[in-house]
N, C-alpha and C positions, 0 to 999 in steps of 0.2 A: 165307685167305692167312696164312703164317707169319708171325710177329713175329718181325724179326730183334735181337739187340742188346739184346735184354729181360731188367731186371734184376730183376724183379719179385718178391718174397719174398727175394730177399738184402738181407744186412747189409755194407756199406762201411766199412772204417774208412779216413779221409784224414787225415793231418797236415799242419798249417801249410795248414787252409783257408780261413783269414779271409780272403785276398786274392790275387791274381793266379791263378798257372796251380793252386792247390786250391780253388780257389773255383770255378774254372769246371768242375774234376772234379767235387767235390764234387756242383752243381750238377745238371749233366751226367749223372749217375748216379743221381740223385731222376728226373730227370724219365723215366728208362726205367725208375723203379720201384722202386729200392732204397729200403733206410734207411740212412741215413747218420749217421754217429758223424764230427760236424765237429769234431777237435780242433786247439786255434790255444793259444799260450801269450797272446795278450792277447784277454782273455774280449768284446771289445763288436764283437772284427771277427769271431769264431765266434759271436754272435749276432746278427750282419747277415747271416752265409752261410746261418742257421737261416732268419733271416726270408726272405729272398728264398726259400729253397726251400718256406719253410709256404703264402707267397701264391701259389705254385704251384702249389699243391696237391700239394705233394711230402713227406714224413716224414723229419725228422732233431733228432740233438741236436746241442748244443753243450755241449764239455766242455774245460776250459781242463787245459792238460799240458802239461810240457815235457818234449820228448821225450828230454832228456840226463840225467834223474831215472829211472833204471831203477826205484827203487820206485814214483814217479808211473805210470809204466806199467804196469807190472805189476798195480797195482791199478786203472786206466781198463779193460783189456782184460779183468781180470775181472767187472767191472761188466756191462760191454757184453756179455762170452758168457752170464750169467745174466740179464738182459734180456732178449736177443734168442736165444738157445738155440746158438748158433755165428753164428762171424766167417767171411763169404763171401770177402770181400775187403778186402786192407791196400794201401794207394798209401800210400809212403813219400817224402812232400813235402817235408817241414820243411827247412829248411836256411837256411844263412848266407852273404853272399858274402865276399872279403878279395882287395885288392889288394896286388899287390906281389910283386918278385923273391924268392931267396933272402936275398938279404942284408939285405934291407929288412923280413921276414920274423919276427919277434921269437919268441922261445919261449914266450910268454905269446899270441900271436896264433895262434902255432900250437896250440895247445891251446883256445883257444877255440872254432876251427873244429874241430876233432877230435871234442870235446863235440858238438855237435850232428850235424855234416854226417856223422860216422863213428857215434860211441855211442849216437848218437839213433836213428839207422836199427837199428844191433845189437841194439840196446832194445827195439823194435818188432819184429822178424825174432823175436827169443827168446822173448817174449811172445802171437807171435800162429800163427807157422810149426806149432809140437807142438800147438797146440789144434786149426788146419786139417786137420794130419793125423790127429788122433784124431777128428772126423767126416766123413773120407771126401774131404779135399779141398779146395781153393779156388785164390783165383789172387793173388798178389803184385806188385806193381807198383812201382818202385822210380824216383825222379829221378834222375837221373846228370847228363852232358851233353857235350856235343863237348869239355870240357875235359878228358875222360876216356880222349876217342879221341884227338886233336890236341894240339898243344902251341900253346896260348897265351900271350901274354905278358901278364908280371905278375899272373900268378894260380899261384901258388908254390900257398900253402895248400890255395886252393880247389880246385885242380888235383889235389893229390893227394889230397884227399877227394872227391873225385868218382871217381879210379881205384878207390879202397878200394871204392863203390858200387858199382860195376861188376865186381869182385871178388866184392865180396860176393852180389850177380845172381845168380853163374854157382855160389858156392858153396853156395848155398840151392837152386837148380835141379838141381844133382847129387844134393845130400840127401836131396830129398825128393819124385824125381820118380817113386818107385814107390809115394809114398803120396797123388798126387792133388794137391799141391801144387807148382802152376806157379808159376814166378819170373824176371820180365822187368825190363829194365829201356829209359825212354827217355832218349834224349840231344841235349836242346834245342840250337839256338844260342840266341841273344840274342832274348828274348820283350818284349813291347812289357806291361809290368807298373807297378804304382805303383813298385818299387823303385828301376826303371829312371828315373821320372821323378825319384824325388826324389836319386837320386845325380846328375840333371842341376840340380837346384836346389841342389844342394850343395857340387858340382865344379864347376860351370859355369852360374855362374848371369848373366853377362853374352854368353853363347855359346849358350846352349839349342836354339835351332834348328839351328845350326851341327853340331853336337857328334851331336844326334840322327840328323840324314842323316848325317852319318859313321858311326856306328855300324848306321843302318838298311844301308848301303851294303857294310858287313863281310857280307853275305851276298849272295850272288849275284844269288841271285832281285830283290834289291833295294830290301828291307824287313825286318823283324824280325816274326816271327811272333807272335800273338794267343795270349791264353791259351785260348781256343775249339778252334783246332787242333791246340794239347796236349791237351786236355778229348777230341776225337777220339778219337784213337789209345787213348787211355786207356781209353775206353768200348770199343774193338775187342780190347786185349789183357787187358781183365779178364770177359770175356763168352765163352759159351759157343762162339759160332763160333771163337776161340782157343783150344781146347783141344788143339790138336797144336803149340802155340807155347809153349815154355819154354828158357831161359838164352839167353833173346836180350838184345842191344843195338840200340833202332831209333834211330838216326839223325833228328834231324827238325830241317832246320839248312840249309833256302832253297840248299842247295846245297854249305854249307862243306867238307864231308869231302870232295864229291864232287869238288869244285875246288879243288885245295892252292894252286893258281900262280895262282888269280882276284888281281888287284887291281881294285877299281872305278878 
């Protein structure tokens, strides 16, 4: 019987996979067989993703980078192709969140977010897209998120780095889609992560339970999604039964897009 889903002799590069929804890609892509290049910019949580995937019996490194240092990348991703002789796969995780309207919005916060959630991705895409293409190929993966499709409140910045994402998706997909290089991107709601919890310990620390059904409840279905069932999809649109899938946007959001007028 065929192995479906087998990543077996590819190389992964994740960022920002010390914790939450990279970790569980990360993960997730050892155990169908890849190697994995876990880059996290604090080095002890991309050596907890190493360890959990070694005692698996799975192959990865850990390499600390920040993804808004274009020379930092540029020099991790050639490391990783003279190691491992080409990069199969890049999932562009890293990212920051920010609260707040426009006005609330400062120029200094914007620019912050900009760094990571925008340059850091461009960083990664410049770095890793022409070397795909000069061996034949591979598949890009890109975070985005419902903030990208729908208008949220109070997420000014993050909002429009996340459209820039999704921009960006669709502009690497057109580039480089006669050279073998696919480029998707997906678009969470609200994932049940350490992040999540500790902006509850931080916002709301006499509320927590309160605060979290509320937020579980902003998606239809009636909970927040698991970093496992982003890890999913991940492994479906970087794998070879996706090879007729490029410059998409997947939706994966307990219902949000699909129901603009839901209120719990």
């Amino acid at each position: 019987m065929p192995t479906f889903f087998d990543l077996s002799g590819k190389t992964a590069l994740v960022t920002g996979a010390g914790s939450g929804i990279g970790q569980a890609i990360a993960t997730r892509f050892a155990q169908a067989g890849a190697y994995v290049a876990v880059w996290d910019i604090q080095e002890q949580a991309a050596l907890q993703t190493v360890e959990r995937i070694l005692a698996a019996g799975g192959q990865a490194q850990a390499v600390v980078v920040d993804v808004a240092a274009d020379v930092q990348v540029e020099a991790a991703v050639a490391n990783l192709e003279n190691r491992r002789g080409r990069i199969d796969i890049l999932v562009n995780n890293a990212g920051i969140a920010s609260v707040g309207n426009v006005a609330e919005t400062s120029a200094a916060e914007l620019e912050r977010v900009y760094k990571v959630n925008i340059a850091g991705v461009a960083n990664c895409l410049r770095a890793v897209a022409p070397r795909m293409a000069k061996h034949g190929g591979g598949a890009i993966l890109n975070l985005a998120s419902i903030a990208s499709l729908v208008g949220i409140k109070d997420r000014f910045a993050y909002s429009a780095s996340k459209g820039a994402v999704l921009t960006m998706t669709y502009s690497v997909a057109i580039d480089y889609a006669q050279q073998g290089v696919r480029c998707n991107c997906i678009c969470p709601a609200r994932v049940h992560t350490p992040f999540v919890d500790g902006y509850l310990d931080k916002n709301y620390p006499n509320s927590k339970n309160e605060m979290f059904e509320k937020l579980s409840a902003y998606q239809p279905i009636g909970r927040m999604g698991q970093p496992a069932e982003i890890a999913a999809l991940a492994h479906f649109l970087c794998s070879d039964e996706a090879t007729f899938v490029t410059g998409a946007a997947y939706p994966i959001d307990g219902g949000v897009c699909s129901m603009p007028g839901f209120e719990a």
